[in-house]
N, CA, C and O atoms as a CHARMM CRD file, in Angstrom:
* protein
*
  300
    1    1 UNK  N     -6.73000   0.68300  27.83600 PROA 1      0.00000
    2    1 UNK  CA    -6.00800   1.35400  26.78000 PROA 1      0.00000
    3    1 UNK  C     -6.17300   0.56800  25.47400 PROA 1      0.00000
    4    1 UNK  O     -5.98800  -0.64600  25.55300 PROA 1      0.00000
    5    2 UNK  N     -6.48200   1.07200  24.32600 PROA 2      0.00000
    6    2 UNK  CA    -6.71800   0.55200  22.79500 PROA 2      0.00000
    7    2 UNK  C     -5.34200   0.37500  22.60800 PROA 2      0.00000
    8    2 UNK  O     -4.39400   1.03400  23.03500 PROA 2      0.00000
    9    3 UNK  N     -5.40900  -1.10800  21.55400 PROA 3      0.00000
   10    3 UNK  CA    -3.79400  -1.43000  21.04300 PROA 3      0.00000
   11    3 UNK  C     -4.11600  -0.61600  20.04500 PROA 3      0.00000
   12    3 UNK  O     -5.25800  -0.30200  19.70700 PROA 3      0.00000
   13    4 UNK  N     -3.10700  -0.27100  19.57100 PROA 4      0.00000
   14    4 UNK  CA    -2.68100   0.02500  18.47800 PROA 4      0.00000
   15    4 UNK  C     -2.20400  -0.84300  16.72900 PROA 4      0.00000
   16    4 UNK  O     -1.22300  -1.58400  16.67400 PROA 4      0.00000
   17    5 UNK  N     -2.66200  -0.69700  16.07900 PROA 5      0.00000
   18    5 UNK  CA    -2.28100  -1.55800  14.39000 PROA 5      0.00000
   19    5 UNK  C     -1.14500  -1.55000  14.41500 PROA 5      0.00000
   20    5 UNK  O     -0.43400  -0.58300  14.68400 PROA 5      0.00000
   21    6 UNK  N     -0.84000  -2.53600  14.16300 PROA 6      0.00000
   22    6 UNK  CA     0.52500  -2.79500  13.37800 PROA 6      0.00000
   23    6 UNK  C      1.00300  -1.57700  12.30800 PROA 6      0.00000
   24    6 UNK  O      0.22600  -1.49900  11.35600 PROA 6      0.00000
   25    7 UNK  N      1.98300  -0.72900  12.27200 PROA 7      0.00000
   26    7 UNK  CA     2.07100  -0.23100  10.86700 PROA 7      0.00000
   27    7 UNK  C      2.21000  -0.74100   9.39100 PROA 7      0.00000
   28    7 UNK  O      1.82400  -0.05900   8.44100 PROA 7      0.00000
   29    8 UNK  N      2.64000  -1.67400   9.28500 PROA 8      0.00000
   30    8 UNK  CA     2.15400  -2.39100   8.20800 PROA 8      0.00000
   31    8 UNK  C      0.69300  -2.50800   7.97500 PROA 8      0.00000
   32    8 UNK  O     -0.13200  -2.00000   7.21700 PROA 8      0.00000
   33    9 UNK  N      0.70600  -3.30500   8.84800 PROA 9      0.00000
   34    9 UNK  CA    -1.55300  -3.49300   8.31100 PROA 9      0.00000
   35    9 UNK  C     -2.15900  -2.37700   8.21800 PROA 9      0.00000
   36    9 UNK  O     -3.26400  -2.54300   7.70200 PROA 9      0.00000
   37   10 UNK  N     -1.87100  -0.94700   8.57200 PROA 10     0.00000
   38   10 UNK  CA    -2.48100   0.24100   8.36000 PROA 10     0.00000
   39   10 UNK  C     -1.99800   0.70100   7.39900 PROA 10     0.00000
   40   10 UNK  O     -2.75000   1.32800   6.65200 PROA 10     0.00000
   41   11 UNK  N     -0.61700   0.57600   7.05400 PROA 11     0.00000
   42   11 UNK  CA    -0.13900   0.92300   5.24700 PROA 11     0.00000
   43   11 UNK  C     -1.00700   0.14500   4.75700 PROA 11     0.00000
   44   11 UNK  O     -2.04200   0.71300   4.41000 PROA 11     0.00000
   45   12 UNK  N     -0.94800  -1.31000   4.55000 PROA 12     0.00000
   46   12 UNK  CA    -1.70400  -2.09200   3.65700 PROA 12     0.00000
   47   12 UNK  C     -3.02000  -1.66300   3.69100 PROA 12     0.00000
   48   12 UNK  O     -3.39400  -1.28800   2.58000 PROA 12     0.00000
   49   13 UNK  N     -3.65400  -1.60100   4.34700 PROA 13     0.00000
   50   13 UNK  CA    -4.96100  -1.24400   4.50700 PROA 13     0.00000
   51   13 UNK  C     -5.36000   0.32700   3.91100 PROA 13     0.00000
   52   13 UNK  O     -6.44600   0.49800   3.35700 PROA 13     0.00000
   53   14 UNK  N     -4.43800   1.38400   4.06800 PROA 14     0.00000
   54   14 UNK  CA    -4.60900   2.43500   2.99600 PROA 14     0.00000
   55   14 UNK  C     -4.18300   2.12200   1.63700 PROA 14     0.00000
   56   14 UNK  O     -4.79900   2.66800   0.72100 PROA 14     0.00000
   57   15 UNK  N     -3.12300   1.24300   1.33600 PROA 15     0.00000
   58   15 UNK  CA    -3.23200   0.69200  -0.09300 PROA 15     0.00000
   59   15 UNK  C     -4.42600  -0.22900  -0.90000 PROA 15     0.00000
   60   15 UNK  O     -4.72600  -0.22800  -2.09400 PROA 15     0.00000
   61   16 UNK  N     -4.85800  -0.83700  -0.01500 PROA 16     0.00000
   62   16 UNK  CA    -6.27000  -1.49300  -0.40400 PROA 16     0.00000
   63   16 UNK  C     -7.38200  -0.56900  -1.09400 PROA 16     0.00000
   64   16 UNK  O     -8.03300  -0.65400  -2.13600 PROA 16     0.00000
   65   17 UNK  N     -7.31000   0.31000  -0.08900 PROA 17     0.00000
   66   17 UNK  CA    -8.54300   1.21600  -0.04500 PROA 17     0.00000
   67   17 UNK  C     -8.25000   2.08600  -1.00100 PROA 17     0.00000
   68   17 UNK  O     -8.93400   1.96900  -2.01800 PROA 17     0.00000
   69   18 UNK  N     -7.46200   2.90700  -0.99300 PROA 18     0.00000
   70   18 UNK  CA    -6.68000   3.88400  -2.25400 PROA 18     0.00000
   71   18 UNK  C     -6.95400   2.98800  -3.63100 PROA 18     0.00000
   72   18 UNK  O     -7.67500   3.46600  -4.50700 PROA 18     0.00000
   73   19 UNK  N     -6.38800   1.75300  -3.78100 PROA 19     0.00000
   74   19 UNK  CA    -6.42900   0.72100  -5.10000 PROA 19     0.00000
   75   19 UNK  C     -7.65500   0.63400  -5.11200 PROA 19     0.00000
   76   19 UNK  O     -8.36000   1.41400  -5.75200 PROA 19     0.00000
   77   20 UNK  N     -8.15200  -0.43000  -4.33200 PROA 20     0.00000
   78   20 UNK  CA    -9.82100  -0.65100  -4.68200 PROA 20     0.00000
   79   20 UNK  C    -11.05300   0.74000  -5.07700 PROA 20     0.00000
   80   20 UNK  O    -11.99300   0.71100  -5.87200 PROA 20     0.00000
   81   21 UNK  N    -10.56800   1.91100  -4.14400 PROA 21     0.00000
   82   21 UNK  CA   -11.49300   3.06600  -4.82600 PROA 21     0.00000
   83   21 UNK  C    -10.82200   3.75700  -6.04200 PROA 21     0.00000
   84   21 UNK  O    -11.56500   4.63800  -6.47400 PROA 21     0.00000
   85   22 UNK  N    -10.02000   3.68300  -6.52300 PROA 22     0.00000
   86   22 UNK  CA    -9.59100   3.78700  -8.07000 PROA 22     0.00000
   87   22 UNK  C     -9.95400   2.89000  -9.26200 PROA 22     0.00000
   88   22 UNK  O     -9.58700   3.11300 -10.41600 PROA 22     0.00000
   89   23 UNK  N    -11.07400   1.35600  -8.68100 PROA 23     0.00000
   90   23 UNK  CA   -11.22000   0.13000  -9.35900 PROA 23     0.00000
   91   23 UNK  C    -10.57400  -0.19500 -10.20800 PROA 23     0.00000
   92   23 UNK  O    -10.97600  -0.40000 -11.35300 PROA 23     0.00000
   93   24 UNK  N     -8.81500  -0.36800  -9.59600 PROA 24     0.00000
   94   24 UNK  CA    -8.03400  -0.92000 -10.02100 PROA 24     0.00000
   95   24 UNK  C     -7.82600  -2.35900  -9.21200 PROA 24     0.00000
   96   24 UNK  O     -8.19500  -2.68600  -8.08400 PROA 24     0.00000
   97   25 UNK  N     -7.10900  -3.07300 -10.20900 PROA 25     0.00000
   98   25 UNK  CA    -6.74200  -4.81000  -9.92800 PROA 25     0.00000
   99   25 UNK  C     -5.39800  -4.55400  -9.05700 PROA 25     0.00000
  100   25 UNK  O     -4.96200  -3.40400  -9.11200 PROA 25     0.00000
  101   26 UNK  N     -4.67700  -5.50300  -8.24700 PROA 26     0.00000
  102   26 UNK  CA    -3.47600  -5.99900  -7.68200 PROA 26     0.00000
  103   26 UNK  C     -2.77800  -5.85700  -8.68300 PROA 26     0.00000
  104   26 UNK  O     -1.85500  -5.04300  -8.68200 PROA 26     0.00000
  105   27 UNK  N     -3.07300  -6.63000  -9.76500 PROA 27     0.00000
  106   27 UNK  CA    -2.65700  -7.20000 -11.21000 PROA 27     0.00000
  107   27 UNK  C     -1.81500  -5.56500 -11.81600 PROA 27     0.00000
  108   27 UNK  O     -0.60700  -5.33100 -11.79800 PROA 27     0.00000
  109   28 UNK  N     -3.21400  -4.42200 -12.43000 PROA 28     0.00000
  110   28 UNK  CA    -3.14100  -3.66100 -12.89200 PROA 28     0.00000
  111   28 UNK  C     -1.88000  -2.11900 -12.00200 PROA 28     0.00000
  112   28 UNK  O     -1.16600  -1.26400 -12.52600 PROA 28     0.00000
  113   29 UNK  N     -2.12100  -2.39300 -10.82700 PROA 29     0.00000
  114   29 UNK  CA    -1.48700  -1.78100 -10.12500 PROA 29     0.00000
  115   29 UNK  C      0.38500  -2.02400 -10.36600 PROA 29     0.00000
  116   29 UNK  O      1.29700  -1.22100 -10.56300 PROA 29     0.00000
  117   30 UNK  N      0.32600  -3.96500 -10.18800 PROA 30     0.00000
  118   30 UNK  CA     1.65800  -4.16900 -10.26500 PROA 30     0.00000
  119   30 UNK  C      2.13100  -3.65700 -11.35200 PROA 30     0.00000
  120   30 UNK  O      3.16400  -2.99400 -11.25200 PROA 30     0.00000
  121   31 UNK  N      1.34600  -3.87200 -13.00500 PROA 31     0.00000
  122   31 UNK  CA     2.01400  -3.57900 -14.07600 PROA 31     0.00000
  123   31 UNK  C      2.23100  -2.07400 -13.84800 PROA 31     0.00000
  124   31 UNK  O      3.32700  -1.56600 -14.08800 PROA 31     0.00000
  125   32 UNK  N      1.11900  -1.30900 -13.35100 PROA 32     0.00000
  126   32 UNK  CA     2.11500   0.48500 -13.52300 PROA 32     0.00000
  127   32 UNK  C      3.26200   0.52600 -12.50900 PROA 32     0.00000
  128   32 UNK  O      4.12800   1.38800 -12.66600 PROA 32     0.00000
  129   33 UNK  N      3.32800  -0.14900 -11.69800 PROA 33     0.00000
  130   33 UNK  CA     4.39200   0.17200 -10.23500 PROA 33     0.00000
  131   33 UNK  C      5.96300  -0.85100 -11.04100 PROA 33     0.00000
  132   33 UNK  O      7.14400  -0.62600 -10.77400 PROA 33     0.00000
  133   34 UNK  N      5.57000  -1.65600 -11.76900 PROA 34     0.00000
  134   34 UNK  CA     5.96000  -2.93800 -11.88400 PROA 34     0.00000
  135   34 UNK  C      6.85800  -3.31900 -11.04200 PROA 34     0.00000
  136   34 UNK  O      8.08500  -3.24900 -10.98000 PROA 34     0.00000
  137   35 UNK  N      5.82200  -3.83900 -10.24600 PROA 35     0.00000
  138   35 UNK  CA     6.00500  -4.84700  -9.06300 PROA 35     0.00000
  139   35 UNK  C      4.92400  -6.24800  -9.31800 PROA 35     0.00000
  140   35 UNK  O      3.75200  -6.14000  -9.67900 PROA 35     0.00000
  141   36 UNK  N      5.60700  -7.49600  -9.04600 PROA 36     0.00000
  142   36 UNK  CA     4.74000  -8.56800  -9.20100 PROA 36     0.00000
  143   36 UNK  C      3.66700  -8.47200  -7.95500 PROA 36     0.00000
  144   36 UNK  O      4.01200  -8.45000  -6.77300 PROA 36     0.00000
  145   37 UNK  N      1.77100  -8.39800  -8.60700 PROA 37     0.00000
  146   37 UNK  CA     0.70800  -8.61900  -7.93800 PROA 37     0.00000
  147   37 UNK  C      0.41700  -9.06700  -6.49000 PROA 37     0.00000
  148   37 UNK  O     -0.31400  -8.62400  -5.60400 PROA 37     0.00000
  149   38 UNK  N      1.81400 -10.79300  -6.64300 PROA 38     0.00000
  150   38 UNK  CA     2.10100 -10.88600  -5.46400 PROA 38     0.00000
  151   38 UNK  C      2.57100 -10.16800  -4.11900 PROA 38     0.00000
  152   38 UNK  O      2.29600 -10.20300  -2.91900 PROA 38     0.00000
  153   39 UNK  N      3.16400  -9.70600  -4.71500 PROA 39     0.00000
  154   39 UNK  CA     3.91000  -8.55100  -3.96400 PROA 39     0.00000
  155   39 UNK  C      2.76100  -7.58100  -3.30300 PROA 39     0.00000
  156   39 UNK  O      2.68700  -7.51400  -2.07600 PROA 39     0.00000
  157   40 UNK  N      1.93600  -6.89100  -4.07200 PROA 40     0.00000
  158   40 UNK  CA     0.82600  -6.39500  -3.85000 PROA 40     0.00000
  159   40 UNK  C      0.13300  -6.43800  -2.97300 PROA 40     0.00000
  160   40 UNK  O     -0.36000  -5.64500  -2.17100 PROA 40     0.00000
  161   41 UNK  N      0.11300  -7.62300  -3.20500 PROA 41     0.00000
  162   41 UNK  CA    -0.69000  -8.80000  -2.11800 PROA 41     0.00000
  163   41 UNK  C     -0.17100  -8.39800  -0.44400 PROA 41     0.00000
  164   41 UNK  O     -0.54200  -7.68700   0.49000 PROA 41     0.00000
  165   42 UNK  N      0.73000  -9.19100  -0.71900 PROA 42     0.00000
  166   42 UNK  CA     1.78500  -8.92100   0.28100 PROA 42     0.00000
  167   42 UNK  C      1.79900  -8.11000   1.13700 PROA 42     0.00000
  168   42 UNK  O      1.72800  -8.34100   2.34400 PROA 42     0.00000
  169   43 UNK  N      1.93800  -6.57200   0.36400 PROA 43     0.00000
  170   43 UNK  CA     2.44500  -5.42200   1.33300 PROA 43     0.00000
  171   43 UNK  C      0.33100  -4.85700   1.83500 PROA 43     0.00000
  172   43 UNK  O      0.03700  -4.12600   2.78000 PROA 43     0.00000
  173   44 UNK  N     -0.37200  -5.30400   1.15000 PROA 44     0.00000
  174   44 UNK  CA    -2.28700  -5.46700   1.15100 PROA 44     0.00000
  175   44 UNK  C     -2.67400  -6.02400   2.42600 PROA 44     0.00000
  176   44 UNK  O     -3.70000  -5.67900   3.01300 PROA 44     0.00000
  177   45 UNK  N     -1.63600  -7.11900   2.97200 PROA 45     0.00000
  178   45 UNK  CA    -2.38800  -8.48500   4.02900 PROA 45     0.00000
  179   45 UNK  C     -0.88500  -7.72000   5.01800 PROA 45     0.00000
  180   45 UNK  O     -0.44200  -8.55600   5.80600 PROA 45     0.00000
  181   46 UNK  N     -0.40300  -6.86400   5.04800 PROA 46     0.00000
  182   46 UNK  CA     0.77400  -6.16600   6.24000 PROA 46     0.00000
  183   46 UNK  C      1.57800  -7.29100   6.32900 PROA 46     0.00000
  184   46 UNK  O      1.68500  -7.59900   7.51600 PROA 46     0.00000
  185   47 UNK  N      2.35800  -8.24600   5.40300 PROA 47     0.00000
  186   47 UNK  CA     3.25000  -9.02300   5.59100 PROA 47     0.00000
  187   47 UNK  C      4.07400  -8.35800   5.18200 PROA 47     0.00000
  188   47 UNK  O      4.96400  -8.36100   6.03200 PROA 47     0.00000
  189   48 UNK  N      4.42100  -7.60400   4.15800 PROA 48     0.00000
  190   48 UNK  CA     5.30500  -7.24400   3.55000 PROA 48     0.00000
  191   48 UNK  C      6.11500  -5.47600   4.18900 PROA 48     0.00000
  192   48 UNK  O      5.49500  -4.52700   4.66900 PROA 48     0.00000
  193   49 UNK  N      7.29400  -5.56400   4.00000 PROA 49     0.00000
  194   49 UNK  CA     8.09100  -4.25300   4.19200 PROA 49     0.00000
  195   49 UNK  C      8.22800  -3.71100   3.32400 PROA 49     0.00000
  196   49 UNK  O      9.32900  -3.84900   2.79000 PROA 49     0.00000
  197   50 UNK  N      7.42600  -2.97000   2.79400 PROA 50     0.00000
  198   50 UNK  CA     8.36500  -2.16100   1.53500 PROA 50     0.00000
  199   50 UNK  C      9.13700  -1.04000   1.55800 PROA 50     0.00000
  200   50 UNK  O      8.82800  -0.23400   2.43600 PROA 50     0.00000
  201   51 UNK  N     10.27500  -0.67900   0.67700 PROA 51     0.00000
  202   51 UNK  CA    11.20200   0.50800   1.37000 PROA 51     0.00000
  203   51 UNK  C     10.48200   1.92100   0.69100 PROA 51     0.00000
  204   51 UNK  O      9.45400   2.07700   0.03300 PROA 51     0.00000
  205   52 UNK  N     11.17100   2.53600   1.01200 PROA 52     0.00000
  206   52 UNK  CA    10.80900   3.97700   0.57800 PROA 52     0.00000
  207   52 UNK  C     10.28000   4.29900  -1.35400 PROA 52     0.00000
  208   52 UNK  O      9.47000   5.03800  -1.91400 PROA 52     0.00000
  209   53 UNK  N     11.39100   3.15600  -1.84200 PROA 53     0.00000
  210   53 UNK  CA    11.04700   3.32700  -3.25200 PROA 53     0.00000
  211   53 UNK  C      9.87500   2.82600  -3.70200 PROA 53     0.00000
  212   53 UNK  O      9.31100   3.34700  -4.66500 PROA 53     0.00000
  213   54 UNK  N      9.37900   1.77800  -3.07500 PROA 54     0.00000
  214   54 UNK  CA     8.66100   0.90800  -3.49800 PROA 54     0.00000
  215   54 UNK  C      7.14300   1.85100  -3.38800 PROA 54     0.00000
  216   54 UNK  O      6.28200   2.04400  -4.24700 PROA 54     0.00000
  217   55 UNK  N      7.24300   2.35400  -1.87700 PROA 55     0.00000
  218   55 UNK  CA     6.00100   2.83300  -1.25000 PROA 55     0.00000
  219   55 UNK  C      5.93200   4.05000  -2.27700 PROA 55     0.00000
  220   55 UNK  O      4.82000   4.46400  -2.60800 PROA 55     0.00000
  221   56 UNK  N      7.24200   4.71500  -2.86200 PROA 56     0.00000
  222   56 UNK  CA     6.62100   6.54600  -3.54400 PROA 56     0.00000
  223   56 UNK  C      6.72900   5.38700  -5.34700 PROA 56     0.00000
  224   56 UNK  O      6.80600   6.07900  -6.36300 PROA 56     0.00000
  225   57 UNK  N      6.72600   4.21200  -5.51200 PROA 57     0.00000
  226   57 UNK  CA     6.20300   3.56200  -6.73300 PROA 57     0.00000
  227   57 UNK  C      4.65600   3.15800  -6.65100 PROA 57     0.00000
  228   57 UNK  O      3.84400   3.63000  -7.44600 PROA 57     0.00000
  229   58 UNK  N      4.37800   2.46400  -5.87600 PROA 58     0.00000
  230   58 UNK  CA     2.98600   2.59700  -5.23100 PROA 58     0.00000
  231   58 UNK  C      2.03900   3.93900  -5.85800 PROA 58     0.00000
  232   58 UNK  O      1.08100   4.11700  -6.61100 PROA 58     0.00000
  233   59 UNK  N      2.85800   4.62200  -5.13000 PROA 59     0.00000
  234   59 UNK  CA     2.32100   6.50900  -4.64500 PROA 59     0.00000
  235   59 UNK  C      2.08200   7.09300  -6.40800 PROA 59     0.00000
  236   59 UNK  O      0.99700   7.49500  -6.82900 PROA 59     0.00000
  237   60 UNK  N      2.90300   7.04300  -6.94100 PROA 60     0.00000
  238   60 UNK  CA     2.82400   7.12000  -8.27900 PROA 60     0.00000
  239   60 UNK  C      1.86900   6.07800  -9.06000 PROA 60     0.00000
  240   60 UNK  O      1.31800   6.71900  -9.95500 PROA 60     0.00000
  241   61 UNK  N      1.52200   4.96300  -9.08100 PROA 61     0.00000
  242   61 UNK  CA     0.66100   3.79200  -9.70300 PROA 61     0.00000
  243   61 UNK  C     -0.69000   4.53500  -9.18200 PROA 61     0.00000
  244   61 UNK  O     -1.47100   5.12000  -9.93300 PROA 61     0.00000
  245   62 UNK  N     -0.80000   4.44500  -8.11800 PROA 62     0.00000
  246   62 UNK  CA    -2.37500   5.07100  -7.32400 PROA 62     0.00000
  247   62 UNK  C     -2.87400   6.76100  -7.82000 PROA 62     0.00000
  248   62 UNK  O     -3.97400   7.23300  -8.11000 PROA 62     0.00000
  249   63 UNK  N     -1.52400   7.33700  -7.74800 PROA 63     0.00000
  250   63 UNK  CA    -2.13400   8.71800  -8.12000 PROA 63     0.00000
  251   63 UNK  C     -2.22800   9.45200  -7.09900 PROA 63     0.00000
  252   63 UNK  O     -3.03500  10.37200  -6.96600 PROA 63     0.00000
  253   64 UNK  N     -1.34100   9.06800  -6.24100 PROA 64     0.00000
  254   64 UNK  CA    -1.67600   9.92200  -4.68700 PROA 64     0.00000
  255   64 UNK  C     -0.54400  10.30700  -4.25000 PROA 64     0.00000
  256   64 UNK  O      0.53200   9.75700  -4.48200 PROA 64     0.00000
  257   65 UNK  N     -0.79100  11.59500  -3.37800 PROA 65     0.00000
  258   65 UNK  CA     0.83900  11.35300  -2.53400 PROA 65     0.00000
  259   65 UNK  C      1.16500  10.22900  -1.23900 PROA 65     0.00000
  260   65 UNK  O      0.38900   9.50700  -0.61100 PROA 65     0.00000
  261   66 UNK  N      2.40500  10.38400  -1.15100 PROA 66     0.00000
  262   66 UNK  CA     2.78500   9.36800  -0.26300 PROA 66     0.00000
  263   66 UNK  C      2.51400   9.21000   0.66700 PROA 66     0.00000
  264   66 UNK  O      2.67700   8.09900   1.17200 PROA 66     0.00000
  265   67 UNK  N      1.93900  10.29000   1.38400 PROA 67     0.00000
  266   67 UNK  CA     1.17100  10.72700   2.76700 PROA 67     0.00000
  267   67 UNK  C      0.29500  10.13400   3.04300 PROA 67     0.00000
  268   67 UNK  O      0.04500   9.79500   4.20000 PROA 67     0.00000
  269   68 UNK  N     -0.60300   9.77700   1.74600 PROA 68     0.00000
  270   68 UNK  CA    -1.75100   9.06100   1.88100 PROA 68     0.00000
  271   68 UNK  C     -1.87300   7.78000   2.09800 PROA 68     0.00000
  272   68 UNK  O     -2.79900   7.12600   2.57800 PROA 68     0.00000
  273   69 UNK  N     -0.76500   7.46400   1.66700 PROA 69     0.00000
  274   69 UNK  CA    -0.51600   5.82100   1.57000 PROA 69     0.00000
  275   69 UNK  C     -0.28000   5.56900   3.36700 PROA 69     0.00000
  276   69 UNK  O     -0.74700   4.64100   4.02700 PROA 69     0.00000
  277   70 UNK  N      0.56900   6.68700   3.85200 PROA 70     0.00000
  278   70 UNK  CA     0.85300   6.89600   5.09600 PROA 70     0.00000
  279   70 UNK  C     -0.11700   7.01600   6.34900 PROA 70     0.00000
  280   70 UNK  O      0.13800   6.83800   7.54000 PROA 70     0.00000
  281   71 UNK  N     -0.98500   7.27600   5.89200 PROA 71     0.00000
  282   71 UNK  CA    -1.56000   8.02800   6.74200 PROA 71     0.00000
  283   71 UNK  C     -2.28000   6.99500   8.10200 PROA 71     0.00000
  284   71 UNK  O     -3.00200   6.00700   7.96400 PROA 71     0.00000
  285   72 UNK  N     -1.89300   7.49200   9.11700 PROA 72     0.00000
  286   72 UNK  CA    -2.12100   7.08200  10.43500 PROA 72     0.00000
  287   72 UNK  C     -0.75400   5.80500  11.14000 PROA 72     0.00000
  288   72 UNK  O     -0.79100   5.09600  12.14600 PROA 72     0.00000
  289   73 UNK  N      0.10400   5.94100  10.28800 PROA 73     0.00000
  290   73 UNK  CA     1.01800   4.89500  10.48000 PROA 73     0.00000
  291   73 UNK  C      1.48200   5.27700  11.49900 PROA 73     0.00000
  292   73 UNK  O      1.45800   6.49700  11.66400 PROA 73     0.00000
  293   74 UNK  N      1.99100   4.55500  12.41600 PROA 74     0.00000
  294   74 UNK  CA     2.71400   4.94400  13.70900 PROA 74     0.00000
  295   74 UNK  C      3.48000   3.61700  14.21600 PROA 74     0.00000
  296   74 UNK  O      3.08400   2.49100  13.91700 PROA 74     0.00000
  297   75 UNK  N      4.72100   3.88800  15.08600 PROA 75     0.00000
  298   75 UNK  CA     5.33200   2.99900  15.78600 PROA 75     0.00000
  299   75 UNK  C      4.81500   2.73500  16.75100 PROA 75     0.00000
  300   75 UNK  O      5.30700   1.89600  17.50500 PROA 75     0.00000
């Protein structure tokens, strides 16, 4: 049986990908979301939790819906 991702690292990992194919920065992202880069970082490498606001601030900085940011997440 295949494990399964963490849901975090599969959010982060659609935020990567969403950011990086928009060739936007961590940096540039935080200033539209304004959230510090770090942070960015953070929720990028699946350390981070972010709540609902954060993720549809994200969703808005990227230009996407939230779904996308979502997508394949599972418990």
């Amino acid at each position: 049986m295949r494990k399964q991702a963490r849901p975090l690292a599969v959010f982060g990992r659609n935020v990567r990908k969403v950011r990086a194919g928009s060739g936007l920065t961590q940096q540039r992202v935080g200033m539209i979301a304004h959230l510090d880069p770090t942070y960015i970082s953070g929720i990028e490498r699946g350390v981070r939790n972010p709540t609902l606001r954060i993720i549809s601030r994200l969703a808005k900085a990227l230009k996407v819906p939230v779904e996308k940011l979502c997508a394949g997440v599972r418990e």
